[in-house]
C-alpha positions as a printed Julia matrix, in Angstrom:
58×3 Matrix{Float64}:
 117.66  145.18  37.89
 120.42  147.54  37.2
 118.36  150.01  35.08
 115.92  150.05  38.24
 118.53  150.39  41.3
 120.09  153.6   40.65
 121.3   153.64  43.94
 125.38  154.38  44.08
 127.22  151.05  45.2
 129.5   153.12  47.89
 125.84  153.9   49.51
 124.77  150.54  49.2
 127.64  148.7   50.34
 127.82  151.13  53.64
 124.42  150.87  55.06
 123.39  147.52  54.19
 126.96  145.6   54.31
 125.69  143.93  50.86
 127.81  144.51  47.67
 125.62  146.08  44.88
 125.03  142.55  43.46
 124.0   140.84  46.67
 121.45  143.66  47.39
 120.1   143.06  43.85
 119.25  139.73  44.27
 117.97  140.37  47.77
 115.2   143.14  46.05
 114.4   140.5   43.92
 113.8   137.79  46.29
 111.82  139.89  48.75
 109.94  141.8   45.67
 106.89  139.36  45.34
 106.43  138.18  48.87
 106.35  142.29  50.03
 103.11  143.0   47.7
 100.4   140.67  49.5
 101.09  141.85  52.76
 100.46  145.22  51.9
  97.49  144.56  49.65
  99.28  145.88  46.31
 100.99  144.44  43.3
 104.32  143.17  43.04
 104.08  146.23  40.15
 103.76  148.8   42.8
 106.44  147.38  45.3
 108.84  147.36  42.22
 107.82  151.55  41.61
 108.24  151.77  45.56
 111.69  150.57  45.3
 112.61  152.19  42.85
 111.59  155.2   44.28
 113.83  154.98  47.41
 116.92  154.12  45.65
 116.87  156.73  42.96
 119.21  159.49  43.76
 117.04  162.52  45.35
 116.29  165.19  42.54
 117.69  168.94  42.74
């Protein structure tokens, strides 16, 4: 999970109250049972993720 979660731990650890490991085994928990709601697969919550914790580009 650390190659997806490119998030920076100070970030993590401030808004969520999770250290960087807690919150990694949190996305992974929550990964698989997010994808039926929403009618996707577990794939495409994984991208989604990854998405919003990846450092904004210049």
């Amino acid at each position: 999970m650390r190659g997806v979660l490119r998030a920076d731990p100070l970030w993590v650890e401030t808004f969520t109250g999770l250290r960087m490991k807690q919150f990694e085994r949190l996305l992974k928990v929550v990964r698989e049972p997010l994808a039926p709601p929403f009618g996707v697969s577990s794939a495409s919550v994984s991208r989604v993720i990854q998405r919003l914790s990846a450092p904004p580009r210049a």
